[in-house]
Each structure stands twice: as structure tokens, then as C-alpha cells.
C-alpha positions in Angstrom: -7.0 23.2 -1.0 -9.9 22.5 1.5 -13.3 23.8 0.3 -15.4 23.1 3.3 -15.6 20.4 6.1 -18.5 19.4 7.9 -18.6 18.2 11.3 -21.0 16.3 13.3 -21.6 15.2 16.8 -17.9 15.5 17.1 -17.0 17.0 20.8 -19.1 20.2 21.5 -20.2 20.2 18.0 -23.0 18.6 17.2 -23.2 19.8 13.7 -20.9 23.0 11.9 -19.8 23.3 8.7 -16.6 25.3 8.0 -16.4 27.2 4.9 -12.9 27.5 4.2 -10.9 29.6 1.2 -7.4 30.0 -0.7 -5.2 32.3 1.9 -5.5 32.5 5.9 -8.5 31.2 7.3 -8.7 31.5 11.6 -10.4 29.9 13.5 -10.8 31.4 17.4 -13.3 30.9 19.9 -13.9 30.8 23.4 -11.7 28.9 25.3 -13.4 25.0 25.8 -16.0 26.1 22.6 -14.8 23.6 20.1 -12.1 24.9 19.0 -9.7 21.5 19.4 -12.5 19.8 17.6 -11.9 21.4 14.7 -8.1 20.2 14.3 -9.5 17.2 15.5 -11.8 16.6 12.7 -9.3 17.5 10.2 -6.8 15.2 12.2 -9.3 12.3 11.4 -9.7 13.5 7.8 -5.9 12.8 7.6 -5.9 9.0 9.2 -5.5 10.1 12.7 -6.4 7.3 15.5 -9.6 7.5 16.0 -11.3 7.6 20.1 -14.8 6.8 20.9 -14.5 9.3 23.4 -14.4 11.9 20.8 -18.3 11.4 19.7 -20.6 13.7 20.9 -22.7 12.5 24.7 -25.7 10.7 23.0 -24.8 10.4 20.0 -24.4 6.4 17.8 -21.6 7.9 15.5 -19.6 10.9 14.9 -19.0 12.1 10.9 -16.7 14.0 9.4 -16.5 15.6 5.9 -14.4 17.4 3.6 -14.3 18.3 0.2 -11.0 19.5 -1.5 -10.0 20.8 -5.1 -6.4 19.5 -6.1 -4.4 19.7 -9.5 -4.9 17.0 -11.6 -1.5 15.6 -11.9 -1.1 15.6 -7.8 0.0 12.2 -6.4 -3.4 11.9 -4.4 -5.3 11.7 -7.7 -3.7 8.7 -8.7 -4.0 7.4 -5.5 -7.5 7.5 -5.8 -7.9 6.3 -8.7 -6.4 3.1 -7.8 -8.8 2.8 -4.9 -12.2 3.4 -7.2 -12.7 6.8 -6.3 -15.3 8.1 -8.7 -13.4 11.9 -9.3 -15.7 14.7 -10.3 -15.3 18.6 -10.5 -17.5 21.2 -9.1 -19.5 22.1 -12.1 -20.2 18.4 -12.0 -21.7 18.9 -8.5 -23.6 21.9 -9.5 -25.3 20.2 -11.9 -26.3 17.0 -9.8 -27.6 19.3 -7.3 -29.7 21.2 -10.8 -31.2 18.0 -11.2 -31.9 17.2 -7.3 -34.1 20.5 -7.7 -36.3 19.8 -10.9 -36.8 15.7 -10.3 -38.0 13.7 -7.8 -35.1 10.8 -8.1 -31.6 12.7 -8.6 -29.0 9.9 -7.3 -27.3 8.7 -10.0 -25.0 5.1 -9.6 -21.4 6.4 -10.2 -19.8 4.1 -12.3 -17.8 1.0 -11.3 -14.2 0.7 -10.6 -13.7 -1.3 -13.5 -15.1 1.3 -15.8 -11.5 2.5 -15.5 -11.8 3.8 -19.4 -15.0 6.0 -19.3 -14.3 7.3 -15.8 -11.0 8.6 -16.8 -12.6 10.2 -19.9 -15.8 11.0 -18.0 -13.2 12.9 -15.6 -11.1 14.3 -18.9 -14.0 16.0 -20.7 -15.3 18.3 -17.8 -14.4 21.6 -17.6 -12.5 22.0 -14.5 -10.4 18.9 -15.6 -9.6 21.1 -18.6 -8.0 23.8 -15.9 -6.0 21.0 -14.2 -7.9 20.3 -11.1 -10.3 17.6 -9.9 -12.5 17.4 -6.4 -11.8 14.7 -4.0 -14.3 14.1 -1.1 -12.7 12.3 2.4 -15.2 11.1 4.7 -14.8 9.4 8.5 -17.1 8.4 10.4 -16.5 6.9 14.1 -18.9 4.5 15.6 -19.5 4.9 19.7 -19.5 1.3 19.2 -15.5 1.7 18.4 -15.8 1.0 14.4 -14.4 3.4 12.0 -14.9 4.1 8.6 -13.3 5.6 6.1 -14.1 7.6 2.1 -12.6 8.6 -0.6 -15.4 10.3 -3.2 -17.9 7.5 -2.2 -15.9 4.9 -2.5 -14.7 3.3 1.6 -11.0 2.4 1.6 -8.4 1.9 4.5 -8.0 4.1 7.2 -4.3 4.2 6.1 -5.0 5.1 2.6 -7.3 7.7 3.4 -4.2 9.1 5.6 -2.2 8.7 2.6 -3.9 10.9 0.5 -4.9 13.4 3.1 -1.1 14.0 4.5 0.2 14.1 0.7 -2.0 17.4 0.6 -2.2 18.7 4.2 0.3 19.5 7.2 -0.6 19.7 10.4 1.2 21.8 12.9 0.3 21.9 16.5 2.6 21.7 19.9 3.6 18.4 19.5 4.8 19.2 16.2 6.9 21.3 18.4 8.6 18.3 20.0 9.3 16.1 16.9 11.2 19.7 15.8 13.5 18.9 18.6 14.6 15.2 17.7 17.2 14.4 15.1 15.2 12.5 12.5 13.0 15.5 12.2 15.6 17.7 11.9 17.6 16.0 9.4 14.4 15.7 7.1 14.0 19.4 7.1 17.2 20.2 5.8 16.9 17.1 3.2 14.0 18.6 2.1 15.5 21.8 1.7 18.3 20.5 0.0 16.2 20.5 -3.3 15.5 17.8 -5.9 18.8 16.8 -7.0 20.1 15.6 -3.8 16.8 13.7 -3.0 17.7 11.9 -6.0 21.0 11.2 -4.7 20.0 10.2 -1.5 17.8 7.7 -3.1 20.1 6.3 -5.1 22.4 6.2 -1.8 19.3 4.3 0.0 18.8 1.7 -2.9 22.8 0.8 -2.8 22.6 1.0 1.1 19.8 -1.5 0.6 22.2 -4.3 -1.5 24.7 -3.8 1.1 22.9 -4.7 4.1 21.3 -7.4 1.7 25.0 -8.8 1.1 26.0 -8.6 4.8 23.3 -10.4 6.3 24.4 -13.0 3.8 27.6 -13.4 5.1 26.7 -13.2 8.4 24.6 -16.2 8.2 26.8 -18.2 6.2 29.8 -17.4 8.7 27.9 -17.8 12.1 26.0 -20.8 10.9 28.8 -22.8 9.0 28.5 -25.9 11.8 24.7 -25.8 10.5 25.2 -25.4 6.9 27.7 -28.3 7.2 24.8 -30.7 9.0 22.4 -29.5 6.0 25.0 -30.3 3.2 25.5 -33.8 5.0 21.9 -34.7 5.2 21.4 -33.6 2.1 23.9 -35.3 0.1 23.0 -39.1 2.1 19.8 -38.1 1.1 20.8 -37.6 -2.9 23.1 -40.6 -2.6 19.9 -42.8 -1.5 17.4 -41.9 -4.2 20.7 -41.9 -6.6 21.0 -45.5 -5.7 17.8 -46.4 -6.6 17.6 -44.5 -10.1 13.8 -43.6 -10.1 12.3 -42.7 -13.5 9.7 -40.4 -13.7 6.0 -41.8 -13.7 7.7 -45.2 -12.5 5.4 -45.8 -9.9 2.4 -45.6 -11.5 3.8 -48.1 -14.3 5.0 -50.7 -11.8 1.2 -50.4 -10.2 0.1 -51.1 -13.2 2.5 -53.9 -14.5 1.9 -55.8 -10.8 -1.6 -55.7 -11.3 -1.8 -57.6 -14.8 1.1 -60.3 -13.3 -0.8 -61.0 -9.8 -4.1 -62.0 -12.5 -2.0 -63.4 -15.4 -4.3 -66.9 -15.2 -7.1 -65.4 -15.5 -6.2 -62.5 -17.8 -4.5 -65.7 -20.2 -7.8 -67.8 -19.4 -9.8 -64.3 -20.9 -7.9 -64.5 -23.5 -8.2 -67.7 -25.0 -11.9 -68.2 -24.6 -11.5 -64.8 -27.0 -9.4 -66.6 -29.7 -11.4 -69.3 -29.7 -14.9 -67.7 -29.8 -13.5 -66.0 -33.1 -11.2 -67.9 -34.7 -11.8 -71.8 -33.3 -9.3 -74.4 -31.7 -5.7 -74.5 -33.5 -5.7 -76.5 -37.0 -4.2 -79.7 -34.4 -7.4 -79.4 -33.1 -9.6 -78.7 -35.5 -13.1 -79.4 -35.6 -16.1 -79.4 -37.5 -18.7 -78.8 -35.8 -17.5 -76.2 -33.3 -19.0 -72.7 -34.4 -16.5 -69.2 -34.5 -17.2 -65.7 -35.7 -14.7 -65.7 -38.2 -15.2 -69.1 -40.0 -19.4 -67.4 -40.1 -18.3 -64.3 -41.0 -16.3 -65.7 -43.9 -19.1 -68.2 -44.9 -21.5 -64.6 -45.3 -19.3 -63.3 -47.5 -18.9 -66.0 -50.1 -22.7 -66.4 -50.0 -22.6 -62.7 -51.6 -19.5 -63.3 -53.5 -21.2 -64.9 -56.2 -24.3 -61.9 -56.7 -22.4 -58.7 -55.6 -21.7 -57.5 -58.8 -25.3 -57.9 -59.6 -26.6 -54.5 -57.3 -24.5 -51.9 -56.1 -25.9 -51.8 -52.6 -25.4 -55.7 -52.0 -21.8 -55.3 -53.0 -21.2 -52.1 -50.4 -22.6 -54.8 -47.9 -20.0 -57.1 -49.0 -17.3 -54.6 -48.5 -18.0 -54.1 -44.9 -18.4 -57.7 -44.3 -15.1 -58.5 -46.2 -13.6 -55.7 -43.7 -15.1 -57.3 -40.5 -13.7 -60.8 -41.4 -9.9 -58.6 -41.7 -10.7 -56.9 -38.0 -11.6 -60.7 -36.5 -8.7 -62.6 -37.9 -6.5 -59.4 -36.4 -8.1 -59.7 -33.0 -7.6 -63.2 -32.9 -4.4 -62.9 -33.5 -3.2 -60.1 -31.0 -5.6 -62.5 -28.5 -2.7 -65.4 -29.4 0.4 -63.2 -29.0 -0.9 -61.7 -25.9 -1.6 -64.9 -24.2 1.7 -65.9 -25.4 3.5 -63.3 -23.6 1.2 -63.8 -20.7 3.2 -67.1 -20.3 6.5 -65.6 -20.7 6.1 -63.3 -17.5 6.5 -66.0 -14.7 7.0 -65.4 -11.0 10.4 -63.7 -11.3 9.4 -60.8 -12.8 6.2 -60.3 -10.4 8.8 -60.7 -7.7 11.4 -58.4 -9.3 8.1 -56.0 -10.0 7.6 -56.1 -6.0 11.2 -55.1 -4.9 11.0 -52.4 -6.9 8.2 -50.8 -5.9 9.1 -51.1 -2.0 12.5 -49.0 -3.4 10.3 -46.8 -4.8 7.9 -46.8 -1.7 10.5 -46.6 0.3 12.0 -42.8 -1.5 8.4 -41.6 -1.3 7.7 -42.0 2.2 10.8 -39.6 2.9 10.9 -37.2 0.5 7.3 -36.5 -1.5 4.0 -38.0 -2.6 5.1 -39.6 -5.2 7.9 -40.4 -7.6 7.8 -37.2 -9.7 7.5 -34.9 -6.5 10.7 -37.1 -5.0 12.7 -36.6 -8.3 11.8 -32.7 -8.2 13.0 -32.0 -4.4 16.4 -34.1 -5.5 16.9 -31.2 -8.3 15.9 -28.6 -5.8 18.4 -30.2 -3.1 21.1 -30.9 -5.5 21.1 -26.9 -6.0 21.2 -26.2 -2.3 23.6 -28.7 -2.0 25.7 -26.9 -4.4 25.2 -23.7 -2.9 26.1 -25.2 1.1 29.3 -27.0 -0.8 30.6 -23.8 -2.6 30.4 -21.5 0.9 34.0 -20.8 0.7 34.1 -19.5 -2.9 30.7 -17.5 -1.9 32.4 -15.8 0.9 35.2 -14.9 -0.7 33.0 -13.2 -3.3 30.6 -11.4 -1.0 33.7 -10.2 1.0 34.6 -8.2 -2.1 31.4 -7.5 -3.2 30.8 -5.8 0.0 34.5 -4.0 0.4 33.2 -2.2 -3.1 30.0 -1.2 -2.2 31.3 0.1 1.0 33.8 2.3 -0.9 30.9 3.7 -2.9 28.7 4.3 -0.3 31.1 6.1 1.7 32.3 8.0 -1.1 28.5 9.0 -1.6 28.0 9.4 2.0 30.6 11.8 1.9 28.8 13.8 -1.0 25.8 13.6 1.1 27.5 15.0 4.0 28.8 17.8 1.8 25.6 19.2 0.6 23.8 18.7 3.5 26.5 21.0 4.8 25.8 23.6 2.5 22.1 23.5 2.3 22.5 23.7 6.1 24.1 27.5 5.6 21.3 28.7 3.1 18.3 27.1 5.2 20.1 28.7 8.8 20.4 32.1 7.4 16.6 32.3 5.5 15.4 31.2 8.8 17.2 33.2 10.8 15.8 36.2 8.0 12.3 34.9 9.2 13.1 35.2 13.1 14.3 38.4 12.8 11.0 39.1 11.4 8.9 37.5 14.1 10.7 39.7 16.7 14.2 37.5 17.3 16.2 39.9 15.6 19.4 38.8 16.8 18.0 35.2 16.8 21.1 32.9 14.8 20.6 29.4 13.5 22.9 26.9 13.3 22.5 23.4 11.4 25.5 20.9 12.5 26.2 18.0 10.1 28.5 16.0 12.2 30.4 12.8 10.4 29.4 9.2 11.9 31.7 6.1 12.2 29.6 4.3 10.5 27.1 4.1 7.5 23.5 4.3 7.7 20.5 4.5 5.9 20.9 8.0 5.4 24.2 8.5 4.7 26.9 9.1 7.6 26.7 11.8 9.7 23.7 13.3 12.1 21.9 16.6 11.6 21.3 18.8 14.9 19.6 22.6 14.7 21.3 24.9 16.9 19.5 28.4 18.2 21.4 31.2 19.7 18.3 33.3 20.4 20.5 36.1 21.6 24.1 37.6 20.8 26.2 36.3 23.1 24.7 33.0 23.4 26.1 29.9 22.4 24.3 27.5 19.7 22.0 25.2 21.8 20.1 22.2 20.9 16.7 23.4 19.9 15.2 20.9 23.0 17.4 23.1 25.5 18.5 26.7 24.3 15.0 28.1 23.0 11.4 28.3 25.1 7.9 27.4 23.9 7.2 30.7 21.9 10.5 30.5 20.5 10.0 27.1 19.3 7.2 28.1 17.9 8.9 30.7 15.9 11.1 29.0 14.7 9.2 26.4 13.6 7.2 28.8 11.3 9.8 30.3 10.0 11.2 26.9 8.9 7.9 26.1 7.7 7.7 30.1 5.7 11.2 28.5 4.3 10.2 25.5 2.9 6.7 26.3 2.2 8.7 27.4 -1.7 9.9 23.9 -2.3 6.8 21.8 -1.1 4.0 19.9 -2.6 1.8 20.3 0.3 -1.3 22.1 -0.4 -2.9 23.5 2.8 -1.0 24.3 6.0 -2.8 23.4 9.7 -1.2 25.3 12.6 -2.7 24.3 15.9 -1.9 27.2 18.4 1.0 27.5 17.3 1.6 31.1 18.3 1.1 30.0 22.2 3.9 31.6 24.4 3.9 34.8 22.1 2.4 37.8 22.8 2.6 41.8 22.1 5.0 42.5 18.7 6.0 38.7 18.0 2.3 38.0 17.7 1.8 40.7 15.0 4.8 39.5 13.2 4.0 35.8 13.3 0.1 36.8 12.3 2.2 38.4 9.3 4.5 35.6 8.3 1.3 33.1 8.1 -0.1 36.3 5.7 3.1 35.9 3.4 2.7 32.1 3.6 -1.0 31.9 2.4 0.0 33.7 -0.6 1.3 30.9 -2.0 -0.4 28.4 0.0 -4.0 27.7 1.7 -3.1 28.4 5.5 -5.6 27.5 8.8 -4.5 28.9 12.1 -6.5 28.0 15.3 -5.0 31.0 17.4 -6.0 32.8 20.5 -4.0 35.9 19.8 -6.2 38.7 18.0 -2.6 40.0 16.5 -2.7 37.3 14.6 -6.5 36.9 14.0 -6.5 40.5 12.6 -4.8 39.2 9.3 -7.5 36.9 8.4 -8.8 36.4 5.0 -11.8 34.5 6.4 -12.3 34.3 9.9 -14.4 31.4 11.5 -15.5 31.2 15.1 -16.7 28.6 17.0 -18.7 29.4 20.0 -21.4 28.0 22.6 -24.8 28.1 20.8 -27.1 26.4 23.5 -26.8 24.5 26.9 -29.9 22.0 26.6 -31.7 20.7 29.4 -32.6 16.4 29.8 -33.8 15.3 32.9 -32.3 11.9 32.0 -28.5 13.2 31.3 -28.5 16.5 32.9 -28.2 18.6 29.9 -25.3 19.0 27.0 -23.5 22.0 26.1 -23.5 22.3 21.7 -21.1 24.6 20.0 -21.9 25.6 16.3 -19.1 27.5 13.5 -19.8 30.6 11.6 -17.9 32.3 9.1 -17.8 36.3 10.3 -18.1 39.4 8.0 -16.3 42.7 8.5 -18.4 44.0 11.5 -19.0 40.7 13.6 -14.6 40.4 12.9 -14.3 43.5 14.8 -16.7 41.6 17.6 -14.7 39.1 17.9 -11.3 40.8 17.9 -13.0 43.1 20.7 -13.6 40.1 22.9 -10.1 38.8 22.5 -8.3 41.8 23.3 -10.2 42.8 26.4 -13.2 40.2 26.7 -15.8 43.2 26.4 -16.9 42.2 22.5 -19.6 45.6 22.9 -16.1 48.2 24.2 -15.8 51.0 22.1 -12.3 51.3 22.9 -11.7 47.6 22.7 -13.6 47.7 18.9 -11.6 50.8 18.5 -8.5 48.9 18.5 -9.2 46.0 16.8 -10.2 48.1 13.7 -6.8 49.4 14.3 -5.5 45.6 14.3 -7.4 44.7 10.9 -6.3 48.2 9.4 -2.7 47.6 10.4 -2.7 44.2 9.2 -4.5 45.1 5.6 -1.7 47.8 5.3 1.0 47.1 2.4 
């Protein structure tokens, strides 16, 4: 339910705050005080479009606030949640603004979004989360500039989300509610709603199936209507596989042949390196022996025998030894990898530098077509053998989405049929409670039809169309809602639907935007009772001009004209300001309603007799 909302430079108002409580709350006012404003603030509260239009002459920005409590385990909590909404309870509140009083600093940093585990049993361990409920704050605020902003408990989120959260917990009626009431889609949602949990369920399980189908369809459709295309594509693709088969890539092969072609185009001077190697450690061949020419292993060798002869004389010498006797194995081993790689240096001649070459342009050739390199070419052949495969097996798919989709159109219009069925029969129980509820607003001979009528086809919802039929007199035939019934019965009618279905529904808090217009005398005091019996079980806020209707209030508001200011500059602004009236300043304002003399005895008179009637059992 909504606890307050505050309103600034909205309209007229350039500041009010509405205190609002469980039951009916009216609001009434002077016609062009503010009283649209109102509903319009709430409207924004709930993700409605947003004018610049709508902020106040002179004003940089327009704000709107709102502070509701809602059960704990309500979809909206959750929601959020999710967004980073930091959730607190009223005693929570009451004890920030404790604090506010006795210290000088009293904002506290909520905490983080990512503090998901101590928020939650932050939230948990307060009392009112104890009872089931939590307090969620909404906040807008409208820039003249044409921004928008929207809150949810301090933390900004989308405008949509915001809307989310705000229509899972409030309805708003007003006359162009009126309208959707007359269009199909409305009407059919009514009665599904009506129709109770158990066929919601089967309606989405109908959806989901109805889903696959169309899925399965569109399939077909676009291998059937695009076979000349899928044929082109299975060509291009398979010259294309044939190519790169032809060539037999291996995977990392271009990189390796780089490599290779590199060492072969420097093979002299690689084999020169080479050599000069060898022979700097191991000397010239034993053909070519000589003497005097100096290499690391013949020295090396000549170390250790000097130390041969007095290693066993000192430990440490003889460690020395070791390592030298070890260096003298590692040079005779590099000298000889340095001859058997120079040997194979000479094996690889011109032919295989050439056959090295040709085989890279292959390769060169498959990358410049189909990917950066040979790996990504090798990956989009396995991705286009696949779709190749798919294109090629056309006939065998069609045949099986052909009786894929004969199935599931049996079942869904087996289904539809149940749909159909129970539509049919909520459609009886929700035409005679609402025709219960006209003949309580004063259409006591009112009937209601609802028409499920089969379709030829399937759709999303099942196959048939929903259409609500008024006879608002005996003698009168059923008539579409758009054509046989007037503003005030519309009106009716749709509060009685609403009275209906209020049973069944999640929604917290009811909005009815002068709803009751068109109505006057004994339908006003019966509608002013049906919203009574409604905000028994629901929060309910009527902005009426009736005072029939006004006279059952639990708390009335009133908006009215508080100043007209003078400015040279803009020639003056006209403010309206919101009050919540006791018992006496009610009787005011019922006064002024009925006969626009708030200070007639006789008017007073009877709007005592209004509120007295209306308190009556």
C-alpha cells in the first residue's frame, strides 16, 4: 500500500504531500485545483511518459515521491533487490530520523549492492521484516531541461524498471481505462484473469508449445521458399571444401613452412656458422690434422690431465676436476651435433626450398579466401562441412518438420479447445458476479454477456476471441461494450469488473481517475459504496467530483488554490497545496460539492446526512 507521496513543482502544486491510508482515500477539489496532478504524479511513480510541460512555470525540475509498505514475498521485492535497492522498514526510518535529532551528521552510506549477504540479513533481522513486509521508496524527478530520472530506495534504475515495480503493485483506472475495456485484448485478459490459477498455468503451457510451433514453421518456410538459395549455398560451399580438400592443410603448417624456408634460403651461411663452431671446439678432421692449431676441447682435455695426476690429493681440486671432466663431455657433444647439422644442411638442396615455396602459395592461396590463417581456414571447413550437411539433407529435414509440426498442431488445438472450454465457463461466473455488482450500482436489470467465439486458426492465445456484451436493459439485445452502454455505464461496469476481480489479484492499491463521471443521484451512492466494499480488502484512491461518493471516505484529501502570487516579470502563478480533512472541514467540503455554498446550513445539513448514511451498516 501507498503511505504518502510528495509532490513538487508538479502542475499547480508547487509542493503537497499526500498522506494516504489502508481503505478509501478521496481526493476532490475544485475544478482546475490540481486535482489531475495528483494521478499524474502517481502516473510517473508507475513509469508513465514523462512531459516537460508538466513542471511547474519557473521551476528547473519537478519531483515526485512515494513511500510504500509491501509484503515481503511480493514480486516487487525481488525486483528490487536485483537492482540494489537498499530495503528498510519503518522502525528503521524512525530510528534514522532519532539519530538526525540528537547528532549533527545522521546520513549513514547504505551499503553496496554487492553486500548482497548483510543487506538481506540486515533486511531479515528488523522487526517489520519479521511481520512480512518491507518499505520501498519510488522517486522521479523530471528535468525542464527534458531529462528524467528515476529511484528505487536510493538507488536510480530505468524508467522501465521503476514502471515494473510500481504497476506489479498499483492499478490505475481513469477514462481511458474506459476505452482499452472496449477492445478485445482487454477483454479477453479480464476473463483469463478470472479464470483462476490453474488455467493460467495451462495457458502458459499452451504459449510455450505455441512458441516451438511457430519456431518449426518459420523453419520450413525458409527452407521451402529459399530452396533455389540453399542450393547456390550448398554449391559454393562444397567447391569451396573440395579446394582446401585438395590441398590437405595441416594444422600450424604455415607457420612451420615459414620457418623451414627461412633456414633453406640461408643454408650457406647457416652451414658456414656451423663449421667455424666445430672447428673452434673440436679442430680440423684427423685428414687434416694439425698441431699447432688451438680448440676448446683438445685445452679443455689438456686441464684435466694436468689435475688427473693430484685430484685425489684434496677434495676440492678433485670437485674441480669433475666439472671440468663434464665440460670436455658437453664440447665433444656440441661438436658433434655442429657436424651432423651441417651435414644435413647439405642434404636440403634447391628442390626442397622450391617444393617448400609451392607449398606455401597453396597454403597462401586457402588463407586469402577463407581465414587468417591455416588453423582459422581448417575451422570454417568443419563449420561449413556441417552446413553443408544440413543444406544437403533439406529433403529428409522437411519431411521431419512436416510431422513435427502436424503433431504439435493436434496438441495445440486439442488444448485450444480446452482453453476455449473454460474460458466459456469462467465467462458465465464472471457475467453473472458482475451483473450482481451492476444491479448494485443502480443497473438492476443490467445483463452481461461474455462470447468466446472459435477462430480458424491458432494463435497465441489459444483459438477463439473474447467480446463483453451489455444488455443494460430487459429487452435489449447484448451489444458490444464500445456501442450498447454510455460513459457512466462504462464506468459501472468497469468497477464492477474491477469489485470482481479485486478477490483474485495481487495488486495492492487501486487508482480510479474520475471514474464515476456520467453518474449522478442513486448510481453515485452505490458506486461510492462498491469502492467502500473494495477497500476492505484492498487500499482504494478515487479522485471523484461526486460528494455521493466522497461521503464514504476513510481519509479525505483536498486539493485546492492556496495563493495567486504576483511577479512583474511573469505576471503571477497560481499554487495549489493538499490537505488531509478531519470530520468538520469533510462536512465543508461535501457542502461545497453539493451546492457550492461550503458555509449552507442546509447544504452541511445534508452532507452530514451523506457521511451518516454512508457510515451506516
Amino acid at each position: 500500500m501507498i503511505d504518502y507521496v510528495t509532490i513538487s513543482d508538479l502542475g499547480v502544486i508547487e509542493h503537497a504531500e499526500l498522506p494516504l491510508n489502508a481503505g478509501l482515500n478521496v481526493v476532490t477539489g475544485e475544478t482546475g485545483a490540481g486535482k489531475t496532478m495528483v494521478v499524474t504524479a502517481l502516473g510517473l511513480l508507475l513509469g508513465a511518459r514523462a512531459e516537460a510541460t508538466a513542471i511547474r512555470s519557473g521551476a528547473p525540475q519537478a519531483v515526485v515521491d512515494a513511500g510504500l509498505t509491501v509484503p515481503a514475498g511480493h514480486r516487487c521485492v525481488e525486483l528490487a533487490r536485483e537492482a540494489g535497492a537498499w530495503l528498510q522498514t519503518p522502525e528503521d526510518t524512525a530510528d534514522t530520523a532519532d539519530t538526525a535529532d540528537t547528532a549533527d551528521t545522521a546520513w549513514v552510506e547504505p551499503p553496496s549492492s554487492g553486500d548482497r549477504g548483510a543487506l538481506e540479513a540486515a533486511e531479515a533481522s528488523s522487526p517489520q521484516q519479521q511481520r512480512g513486509e518491507v518499505e520501498i521508496l519510488l522517486g522521479r524527478t523530471l528535468s525542464a531541461k527534458g531529462r528524467s530520472r528515476a529511484s528505487v530506495s536510493g538507488r536510480n534504475v530505468p524508467i522501465a524498471l521503476l514502471g515494473e515495480i510500481g504497476s506489479s503493485l498499483v492499478t490505475v483506472h481513469g477514462q481511458s481505462d474506459q476505452l482499452r475495456l472496449r477492445s478485445a485484448t482487454a477483454q479477453r485478459r479480464a476473463l483469463d484473469r478470472y479464470a483462476g490459477a490453474e488455467f493460467a498455468a495451462q495457458l502458459a503451457q499452451y504459449k510455450q508449445r505455441f512458441t516451438g510451433y511457430q519456431a518449426k514453421v518459420a523453419e520450413l518456410e525458409e527452407i521451402t521458399t529459399n530452396e533455389r538459395e540453399r542450393l547456390r549455398e550448398a554449391e559454393q560451399l562444397q567447391l569451396a571444401l573440395e579446394q582446401i580438400d585438395a590441398v590437405e592443410p595441416l594444422p600450424g603448417e604455415d607457420h612451420e613452412l615459414k620457418t623451414e624456408s627461412l633456414k633453406l634460403e640461408n643454408v650457406e651461411s647457416l652451414r658456414d656458422a656451423a663449421r667455424s663452431a666445430q672447428l673452434s671446439l673440436s679442430g680440423p678432421d684427423a685428414a687434416e690434422a694439425l698441431d699447432d692449431v688451438p680448440h676448446a676441447v683438445a685445452l679443455v682435455e689438456s686441464a684435466a690431465t694436468a689435475l688427473a695426476a693430484v685430484q685425489d690429493q684434496d677434495q676440492e681440486l678433485g670437485q674441480i676436476a669433475e666439472q671440468i671432466s663434464s665440460v670436455s663431455s658437453l664440447l665433444n657433444d656440441a661438436a658433434s651435433e655442429l657436424g651432423i647439422y651441417a651435414a644435413h644442411l647439405d642434404e636440403s638442396g634447391p628442390e626442397r626450398l622450391a617444393a617448400v615455396h609451392q607449398r606455401r602459395a597453396d597454403l597462401e592461396r586457402l588463407i586469402r579466401l577463407y581465414g587468417p590463417d591455416i588453423d582459422a581456414v581448417l575451422g570454417w571447413a568443419q563449420e561449413a562441412r556441417a552446413r553443408l550437411h544440413n543444406l544437403q539433407s533439406d529433403s529428409d529435414r522437411i519431411e521431419e518438420l512436416s510431422a513435427e509440426i502436424d503433431e504439435l498442431q493436434a496438441r495445440l488445438w486439442t488444448e485450444a479447445e480446452e482453453l476455449r472450454r473454460r474460458r466459456a465457463e469462467a465467462g458465465e461466473r464472471l457475467g453473472a458476479a458482475v451483473g450482481a455488482e451492476l444491479a448494485a450500482l443502480a443497473m438492476p436489470r443490467a445483463r452481461m454477456v461474455l462470447e468466446v467465439t472459435a477462430t480458424d486458426g491458432l494463435g497465441p492465445e489459444g483459438a477463439d476471441t473474447v467480446a463483453m456484451l451489455l444488455a443494460p436493459h430487459p429487452g435489449a439485445d447484448p451489444l458490444p461494450l464500445g456501442k450498447g452502454a454510455s460513459g457512466g455505464e462504462l464506468s459501472r461496469v468497469m468497477l464492477a469488473l474491477e469489485v470482481v476481480l479485486a478477490e483474485g489479484s495481487d495488486t495492492e492499491t487501486f487508482i480510479f481517475d474520475e471514474v464515476d463521471a456520467g453518474v449522478g443521484g442513486k448510481a453515485a451512492v452505490q458506486i461510492g459504496r462498491r469502492l467502500a466494499m473494495l477497500a476492505k480488502h484492498r487500499q482504494v484512491i478515487v479522485v471523484t467530483h461526486l460528494p455521493q461518493v466522497a461521503a464514504y471516505a476513510q481519509n479525505h484529501i483536498r486539493v485546492f488554490k492556496s495563493s495567486v502570487r504576483d511577479d512583474s516579470a511573469s505576471g503571477g502563478f497560481t499554487a495549489s497545496d493538499v490537505t488531509a480533512l478531519d470530520e468538520e472541514q469533510r462536512v465543508s467540503e461535501l457542502a461545497r460539492m453539493l451546492a457550492g455554498q461550503e458555509d449552507s446550513e442546509s447544504a452541511r445539513a445534508h452532507a452530514r446526512e451523506l457521511i451518516s448514511g454512508a457510515a451506516a451498516p
